[in-house]
C-alpha positions in Angstrom: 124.4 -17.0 -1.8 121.6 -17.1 -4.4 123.2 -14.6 -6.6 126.1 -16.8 -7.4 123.6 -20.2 -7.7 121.3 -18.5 -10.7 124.9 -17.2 -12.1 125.5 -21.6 -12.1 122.4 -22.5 -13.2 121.9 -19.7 -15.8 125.0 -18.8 -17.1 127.4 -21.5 -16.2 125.2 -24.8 -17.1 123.9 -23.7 -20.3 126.9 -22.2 -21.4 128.3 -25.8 -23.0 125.1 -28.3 -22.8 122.9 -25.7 -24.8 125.7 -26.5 -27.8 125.9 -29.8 -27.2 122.2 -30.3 -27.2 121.6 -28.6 -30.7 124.7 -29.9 -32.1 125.5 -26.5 -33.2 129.3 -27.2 -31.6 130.2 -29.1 -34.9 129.8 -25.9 -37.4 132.5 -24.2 -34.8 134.6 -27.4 -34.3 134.5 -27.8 -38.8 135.4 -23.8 -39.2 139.2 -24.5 -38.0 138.6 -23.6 -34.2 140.0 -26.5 -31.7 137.3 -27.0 -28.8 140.1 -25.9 -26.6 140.2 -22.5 -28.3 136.0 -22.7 -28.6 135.3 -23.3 -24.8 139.1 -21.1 -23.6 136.9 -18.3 -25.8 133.2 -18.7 -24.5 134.6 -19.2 -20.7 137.0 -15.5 -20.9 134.0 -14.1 -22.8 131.3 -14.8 -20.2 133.5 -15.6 -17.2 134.9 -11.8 -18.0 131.5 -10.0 -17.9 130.4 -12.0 -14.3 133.4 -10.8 -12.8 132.9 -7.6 -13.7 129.2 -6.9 -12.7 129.6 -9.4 -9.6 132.4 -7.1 -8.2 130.6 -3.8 -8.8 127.4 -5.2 -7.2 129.9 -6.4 -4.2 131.4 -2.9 -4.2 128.1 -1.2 -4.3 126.5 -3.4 -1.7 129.4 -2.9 0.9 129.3 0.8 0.3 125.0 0.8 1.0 126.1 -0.8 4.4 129.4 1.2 5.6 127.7 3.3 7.6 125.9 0.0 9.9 129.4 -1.3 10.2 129.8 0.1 13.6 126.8 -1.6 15.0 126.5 -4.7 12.6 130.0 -4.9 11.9 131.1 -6.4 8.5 131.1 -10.1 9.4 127.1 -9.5 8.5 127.2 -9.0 5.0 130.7 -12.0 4.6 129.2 -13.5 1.8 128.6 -10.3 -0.2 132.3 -9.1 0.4 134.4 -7.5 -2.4 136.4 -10.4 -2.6 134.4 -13.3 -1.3 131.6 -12.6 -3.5 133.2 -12.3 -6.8 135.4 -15.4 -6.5 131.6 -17.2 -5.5 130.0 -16.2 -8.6 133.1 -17.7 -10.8 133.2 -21.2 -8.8 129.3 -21.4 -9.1 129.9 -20.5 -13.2 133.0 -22.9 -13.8 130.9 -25.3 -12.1 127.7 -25.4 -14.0 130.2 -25.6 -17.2 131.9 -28.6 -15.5 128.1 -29.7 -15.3 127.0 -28.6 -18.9 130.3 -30.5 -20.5 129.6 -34.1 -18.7 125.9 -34.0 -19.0 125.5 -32.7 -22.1 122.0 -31.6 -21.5 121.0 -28.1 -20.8 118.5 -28.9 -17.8 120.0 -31.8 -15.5 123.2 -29.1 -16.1 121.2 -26.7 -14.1 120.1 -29.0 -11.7 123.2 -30.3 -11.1 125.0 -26.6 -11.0 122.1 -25.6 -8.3 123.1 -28.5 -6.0 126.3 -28.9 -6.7 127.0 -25.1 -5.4 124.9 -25.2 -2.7 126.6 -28.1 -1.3 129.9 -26.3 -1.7 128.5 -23.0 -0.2 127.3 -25.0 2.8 130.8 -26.8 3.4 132.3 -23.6 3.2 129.8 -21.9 5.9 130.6 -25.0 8.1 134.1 -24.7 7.7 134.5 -20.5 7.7 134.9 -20.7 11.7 137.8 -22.8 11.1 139.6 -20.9 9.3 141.9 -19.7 12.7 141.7 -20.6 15.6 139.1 -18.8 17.5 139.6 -16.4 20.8 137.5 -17.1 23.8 135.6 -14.5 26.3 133.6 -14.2 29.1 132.3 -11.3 29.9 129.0 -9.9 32.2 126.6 -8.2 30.2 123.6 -5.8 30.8 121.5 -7.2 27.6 123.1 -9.1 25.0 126.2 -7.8 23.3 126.1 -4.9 26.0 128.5 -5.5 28.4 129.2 -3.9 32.0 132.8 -5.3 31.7 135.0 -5.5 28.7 134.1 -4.5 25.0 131.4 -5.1 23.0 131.6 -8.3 20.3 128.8 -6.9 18.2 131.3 -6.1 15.2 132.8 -9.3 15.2 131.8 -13.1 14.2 130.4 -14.9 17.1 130.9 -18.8 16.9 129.5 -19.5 19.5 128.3 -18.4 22.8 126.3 -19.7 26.1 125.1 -18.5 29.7 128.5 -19.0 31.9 128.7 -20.3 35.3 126.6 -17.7 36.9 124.1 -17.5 34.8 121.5 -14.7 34.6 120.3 -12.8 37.7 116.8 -11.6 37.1 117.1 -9.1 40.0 119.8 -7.0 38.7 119.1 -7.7 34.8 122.6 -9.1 34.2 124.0 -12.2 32.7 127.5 -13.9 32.5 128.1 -14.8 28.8 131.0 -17.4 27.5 131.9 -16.7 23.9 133.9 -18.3 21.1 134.6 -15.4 18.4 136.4 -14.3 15.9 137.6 -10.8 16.1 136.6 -7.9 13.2 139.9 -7.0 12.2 139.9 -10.8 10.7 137.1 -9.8 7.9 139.7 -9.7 5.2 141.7 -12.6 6.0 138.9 -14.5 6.0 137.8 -12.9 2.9 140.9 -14.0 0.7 141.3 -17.3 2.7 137.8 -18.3 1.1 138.0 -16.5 -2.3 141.4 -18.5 -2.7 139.5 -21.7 -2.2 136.8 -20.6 -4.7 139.4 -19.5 -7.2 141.0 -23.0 -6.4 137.5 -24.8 -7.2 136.9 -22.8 -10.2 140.7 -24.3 -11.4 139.8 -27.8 -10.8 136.4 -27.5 -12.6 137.7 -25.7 -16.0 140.5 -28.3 -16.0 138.0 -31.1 -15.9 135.7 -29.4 -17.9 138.5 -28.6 -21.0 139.8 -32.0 -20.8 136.4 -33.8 -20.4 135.4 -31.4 -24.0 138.9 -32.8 -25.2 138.6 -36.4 -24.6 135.2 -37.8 -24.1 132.6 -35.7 -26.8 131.9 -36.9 -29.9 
């Protein structure tokens, strides 16, 4: 996910602090432009352009890898979805203007978009497994992810997984595996379930950010 932190830090942050910093916001503000319209303006402006190249990288990116998807499935590449990826880039921007609009200061903005995101990006990555409830399997194997009974779970997300009851046999080569997994064919749900909460996040953050521009800068 650094793509969508440097998007924060570099686009998001600096996008309100930088005009607060140099007082250049007042020759706007004195021209007959409400900071609502100002900020509504700068946000569709630069917001618009990060969709756009975030989703052409995303598209590019999943198109490169279509042709490991049989052996890496797409699970491998979640955070860089079509959808996912996107929605990460706008959180991480409506965050750093959150940032820019309380702190008023172009660098602590950054700082604070950089950490702020990450923190999110991490909650979500804890709480991605969650999302539905996971299937279980246990299945004997001839090497990891090769099973002699039973399909193979390399295409899909592996929770978790541990040596089952009988272990590994050093004789024959085989091991009994337990697994806790989330099928492939769950890729896209999981996909808009987490690009909803982004989209979400990016909602709450413009809404504090317009009001905080609105009510407490002088």
């Amino acid at each position: 996910m650094l793509l969508p932190l440097l998007v924060g830090m570099f686009a998001g942050a600096p996008l309100v602090s930088r005009e607060l910093e140099r007082r250049t916001f007042r020759y706007a503000w004195t021209q007959g432009v409400s900071r609502t319209h100002w900020l509504r303006t700068e946000v569709l402006l630069v917001g618009g352009a990060i969709l756009l190249i975030s989703t052409l990288y995303s598209a590019t990116h999943m198109l490169w890898f279509a042709p490991l998807v049989p052996e890496e499935g797409w699970f491998r590449i979640f955070n860089q979805g079509v959808v996912v990826f996107p929605a990460s880039c706008l959180f991480a921007f409506a965050f750093g203007v959150l940032a820019g609009t309380v702190l008023k200061r172009t660098v602590p903005a950054m700082v604070a978009a950089l950490v702020g995101s990450a923190v999110v990006f991490s909650a979500l990555g804890y709480l991605r497994p969650h999302y539905m409830a996971p299937l279980h399997r246990t299945q004997v194997e001839d090497g990891r992810l090769a099973p002699t009974t039973g399909e193979s779970l390399r295409d899909d997300f592996i929770v978790y997984s541990q040596s089952g009851p009988a272990g590994y046999s050093p004789d024959t080569g085989v091991s009994t595996w337990a697994y806790t997994y989330h099928p492939a064919e769950r890729f896209w749900t999981f996909q808009v379930v987490e690009a909803g909460i982004h989209l979400g996040l990016v909602m709450v953050c413009l809404v504090a950010a317009f009001w905080w521009l609105n009510r407490k800068t002088a």
